[in-house]
N, C-alpha and C positions, 0 to 999 in steps of 0.2 A: 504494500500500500504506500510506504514511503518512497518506493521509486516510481510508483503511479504520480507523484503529486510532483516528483522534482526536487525534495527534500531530505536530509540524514531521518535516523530511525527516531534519536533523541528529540529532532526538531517536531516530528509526528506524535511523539507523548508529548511534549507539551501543549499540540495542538487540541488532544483530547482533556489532558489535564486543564486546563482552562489559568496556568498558570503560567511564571515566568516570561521572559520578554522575545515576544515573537509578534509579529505584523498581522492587523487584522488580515489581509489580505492572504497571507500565507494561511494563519487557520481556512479562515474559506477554502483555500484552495485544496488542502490538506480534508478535511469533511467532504468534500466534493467528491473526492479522490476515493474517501470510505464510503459513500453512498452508491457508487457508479460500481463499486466491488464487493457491496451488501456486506463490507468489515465493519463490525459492530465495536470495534476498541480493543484495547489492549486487555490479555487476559487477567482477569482479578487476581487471579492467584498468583500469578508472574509476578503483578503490580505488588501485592502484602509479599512475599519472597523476597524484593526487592527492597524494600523497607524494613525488613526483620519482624514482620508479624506476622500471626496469622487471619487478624481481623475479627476473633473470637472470644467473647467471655464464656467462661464455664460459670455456671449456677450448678451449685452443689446444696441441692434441696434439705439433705437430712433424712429424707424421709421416701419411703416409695414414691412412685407415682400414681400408683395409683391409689394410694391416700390422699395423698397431698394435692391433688385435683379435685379430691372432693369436698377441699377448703374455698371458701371462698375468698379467704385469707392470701393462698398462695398466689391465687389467680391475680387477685388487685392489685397483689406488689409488682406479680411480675409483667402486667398491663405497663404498669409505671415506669418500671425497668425499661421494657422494652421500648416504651415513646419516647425515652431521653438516647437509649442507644441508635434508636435507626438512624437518626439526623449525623452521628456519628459516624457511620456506614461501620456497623459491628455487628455484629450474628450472637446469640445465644445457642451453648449447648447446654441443653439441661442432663446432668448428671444424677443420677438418683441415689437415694438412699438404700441401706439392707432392709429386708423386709422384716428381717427380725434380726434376734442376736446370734442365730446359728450364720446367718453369711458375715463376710469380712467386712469389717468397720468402714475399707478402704476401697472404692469400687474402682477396679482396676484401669479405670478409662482415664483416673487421674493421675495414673504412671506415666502415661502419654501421650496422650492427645494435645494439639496443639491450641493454647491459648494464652492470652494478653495476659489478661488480669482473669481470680477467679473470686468469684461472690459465694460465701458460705453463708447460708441462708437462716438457720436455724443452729437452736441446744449448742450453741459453742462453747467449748471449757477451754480453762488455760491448756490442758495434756492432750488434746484433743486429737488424734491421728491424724484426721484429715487435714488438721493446718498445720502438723509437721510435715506431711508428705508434699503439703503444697510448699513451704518453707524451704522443702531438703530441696526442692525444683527452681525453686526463686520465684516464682511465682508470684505478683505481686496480688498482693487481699484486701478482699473487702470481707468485714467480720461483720455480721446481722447479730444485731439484738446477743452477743456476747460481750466477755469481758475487753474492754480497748488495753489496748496490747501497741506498744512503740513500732512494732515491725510491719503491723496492719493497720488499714481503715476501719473505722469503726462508724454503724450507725445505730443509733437505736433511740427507743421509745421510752418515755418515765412510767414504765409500766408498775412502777414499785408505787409512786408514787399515788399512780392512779387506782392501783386497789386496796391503798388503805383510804383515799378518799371513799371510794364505796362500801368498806366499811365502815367509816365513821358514820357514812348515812344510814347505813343497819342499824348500827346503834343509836343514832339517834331514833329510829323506830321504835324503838326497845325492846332491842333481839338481844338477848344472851346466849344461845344455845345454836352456835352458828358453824355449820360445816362445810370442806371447801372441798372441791373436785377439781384435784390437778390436770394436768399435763404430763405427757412422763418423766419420769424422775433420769431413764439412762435408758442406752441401748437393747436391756433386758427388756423392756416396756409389760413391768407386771399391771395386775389388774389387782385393787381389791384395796380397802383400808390399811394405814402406814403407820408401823409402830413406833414408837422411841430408834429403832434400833434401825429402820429400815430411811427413817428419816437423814442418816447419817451417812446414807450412799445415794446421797440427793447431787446429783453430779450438771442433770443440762441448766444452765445459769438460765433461762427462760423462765421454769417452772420455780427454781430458787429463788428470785426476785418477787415474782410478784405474791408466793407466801410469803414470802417476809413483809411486803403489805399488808396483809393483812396481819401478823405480828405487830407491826410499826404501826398501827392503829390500838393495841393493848388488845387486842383476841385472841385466845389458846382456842383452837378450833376444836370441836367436840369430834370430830373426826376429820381426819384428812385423807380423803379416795385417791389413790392414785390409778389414771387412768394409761391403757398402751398408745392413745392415738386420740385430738381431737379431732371424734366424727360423734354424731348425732346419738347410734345405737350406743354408745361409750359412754354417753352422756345419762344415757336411761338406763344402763346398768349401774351406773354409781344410783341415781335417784331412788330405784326399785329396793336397792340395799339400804340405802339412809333414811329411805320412809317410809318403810315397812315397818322399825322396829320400834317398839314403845315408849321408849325415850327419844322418839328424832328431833331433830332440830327445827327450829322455827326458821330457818331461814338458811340458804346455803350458794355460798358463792362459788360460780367456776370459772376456770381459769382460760375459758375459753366461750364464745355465742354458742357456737355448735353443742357445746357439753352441757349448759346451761338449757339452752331448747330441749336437749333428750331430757333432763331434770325434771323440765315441766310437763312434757309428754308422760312420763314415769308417773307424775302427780296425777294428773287427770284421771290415766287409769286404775289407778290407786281411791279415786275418789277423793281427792284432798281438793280444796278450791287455790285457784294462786292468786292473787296474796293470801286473802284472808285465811286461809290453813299456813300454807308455809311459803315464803318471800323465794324469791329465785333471781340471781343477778351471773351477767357475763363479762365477757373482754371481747372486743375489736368492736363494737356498734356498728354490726350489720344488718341489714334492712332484711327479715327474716319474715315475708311474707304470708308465707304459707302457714306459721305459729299463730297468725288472728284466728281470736281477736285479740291475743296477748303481743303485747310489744316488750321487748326484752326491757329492762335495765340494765344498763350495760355503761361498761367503760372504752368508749369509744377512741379509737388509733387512726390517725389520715393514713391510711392504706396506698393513696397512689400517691401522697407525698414522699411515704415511705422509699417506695419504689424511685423515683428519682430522683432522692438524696442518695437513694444507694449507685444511679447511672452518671450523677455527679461524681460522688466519688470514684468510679472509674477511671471516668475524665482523666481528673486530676492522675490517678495514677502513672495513666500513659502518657502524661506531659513529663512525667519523672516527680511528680508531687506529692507529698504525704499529706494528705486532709485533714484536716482538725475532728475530734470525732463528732458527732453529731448525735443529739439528744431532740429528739421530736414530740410534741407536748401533747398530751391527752388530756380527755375532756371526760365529766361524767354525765351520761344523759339518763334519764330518770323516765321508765316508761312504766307499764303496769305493773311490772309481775312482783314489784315490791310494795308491803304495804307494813301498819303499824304492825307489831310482835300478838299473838294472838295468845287471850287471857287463861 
């Protein structure tokens, strides 16, 4: 094509690049030259080769995928993600999660496959495999909603913060007898109420934080469910266990929409009214329509903000930048399912 136009090869990239100094008239001539030989431009991959990338973020979920698509959590951010990447011309590959503890921590795709930067999404701990393996790679990181770490970006959300504000509104209802329904605690991702002892291999900083909200409010919760996965039926198993028994709680917060929703499904079928039998509160403020006439109470998270604080930070990384880490503020919105503590 560049000897179609009368031009060197370099002089024809920059004609398509739309960069550096070259003659309106030569690009003309040069486009002419690819239209008349249906050359559609230089090859993409040639082009990132030649620059030392690959043009690709890895998103390293945490979690299956096919869990984790049936969050509407994951979806939102990674909407968000994705609208601040494309303008950057950058591709997502999404890496998944084990589906349990019997596969490898480490899914072998991020031994090597080629990417820029990689975004770990979820449950990050300081010891965490997967941000040594990205670490031992060079790899540069963005860390979600984990500990901020000097070597990574970090984004996240005052999740702590926001669900001791939701408990203080419990209490102000005058809930004393309040139990909460995690998120998983680790890779094991058990099911079932958490002792003293089991509290103490509480490892994804996710689930860590936002109980300690509710601590940081002055509540020793009357049990604490730990669940494998937030999804709905997870959510109406912890419920079905906490309000069956003849001491349940007046009120119980989890640690996720989705868990909370199953909570109140649980109650319904149980016969309990919500609020007035027993309070029911979540995390992210997702518009969960199909739960009317009940509107969650929840502690709402900007979800597509999230997402491109997290495509910002990319940004910067591949300018060579380390980003300051980023704390995103949450709101508490207050819908039905909470009401005064029942006498």
């Amino acid at each position: 094509m560049a000897a179609a136009a009368g031009v060197s090869v370099s002089t024809a990239s920059l004609a398509f690049s739309g960069s550096g100094p070259i003659a309106d008239a030569t690009r003309a001539r040069v486009l002419e030259a690819a239209r008349t030989l249906a050359y559609a431009g230089p090859n993409p991959l040639g082009r990132q080769l030649r620059r030392g990338r690959s043009g690709i973020v890895g998103v390293i979920m945490g979690d299956a995928l096919r869990r984790a698509f049936r969050d509407p959590v994951s979806s939102q951010v990674l909407d968000g993600l994705a609208a601040t990447l494309g303008p950057l011309g950058l591709g997502v590959l999404l890496v998944p999660g084990p589906h349990d503890a019997s596969q490898p921590a480490v899914d072998p795709l991020l031994e090597s496959a080629a990417m820029d930067v990689a975004v770990q999404m979820w449950g990050g701990t300081t010891d965490d495999p997967v941000l040594e393996t990205l670490r031992r790679r060079g790899t540069p990181t963005v860390l979600v909603e984990g500990t901020p770490q000097p070597d990574v970006a970090a984004v996240g959300i005052d999740d702590r913060g926001g669900m001791a504000e939701l408990t203080r509104h419990l209490l102000d209802l005058g809930h004393t007898r309040i139990a909460t329904v995690t998120l998983p605690f680790d890779r094991g991702r058990s099911e079932g109420p958490a002792d003293a002892e089991r509290l103490t291999h509480l490892a994804w900083e996710i689930t860590r934080r936002r109980l300690a909200g509710v601590t940081d409010a002055g509540v020793t919760p009357t049990t604490v469910y730990e669940t494998p996965a937030s999804l709905v039926e997870n959510g109406a198993a912890a419920g079905r266990a906490l309000l069956a028994a003849p001491d349940r709680p007046t009120a119980v917060i989890c640690q996720s929409d989705l868990l909370a929703s199953g909570v109140v499904l649980a109650a319904r079928e149980l016969g309990l009214r919500v609020p007035q039998d027993v309070s029911v509160a979540g995390f992210d403020g997702l518009d969960l329509a199909w739960l009317a006439p009940d509107v969650l109470t929840s502690v709402a998270q900007p979800l597509a903000e999230k997402g491109a604080a997290i495509g910002t930070a990319v940004s910067a990384l591949l300018e060579g930048r380390m980003p300051e880490p980023q704390v995103l503020p949450v709101a508490l919105r207050v819908g039905t399912t909470t009401g005064p503590a029942p006498r």
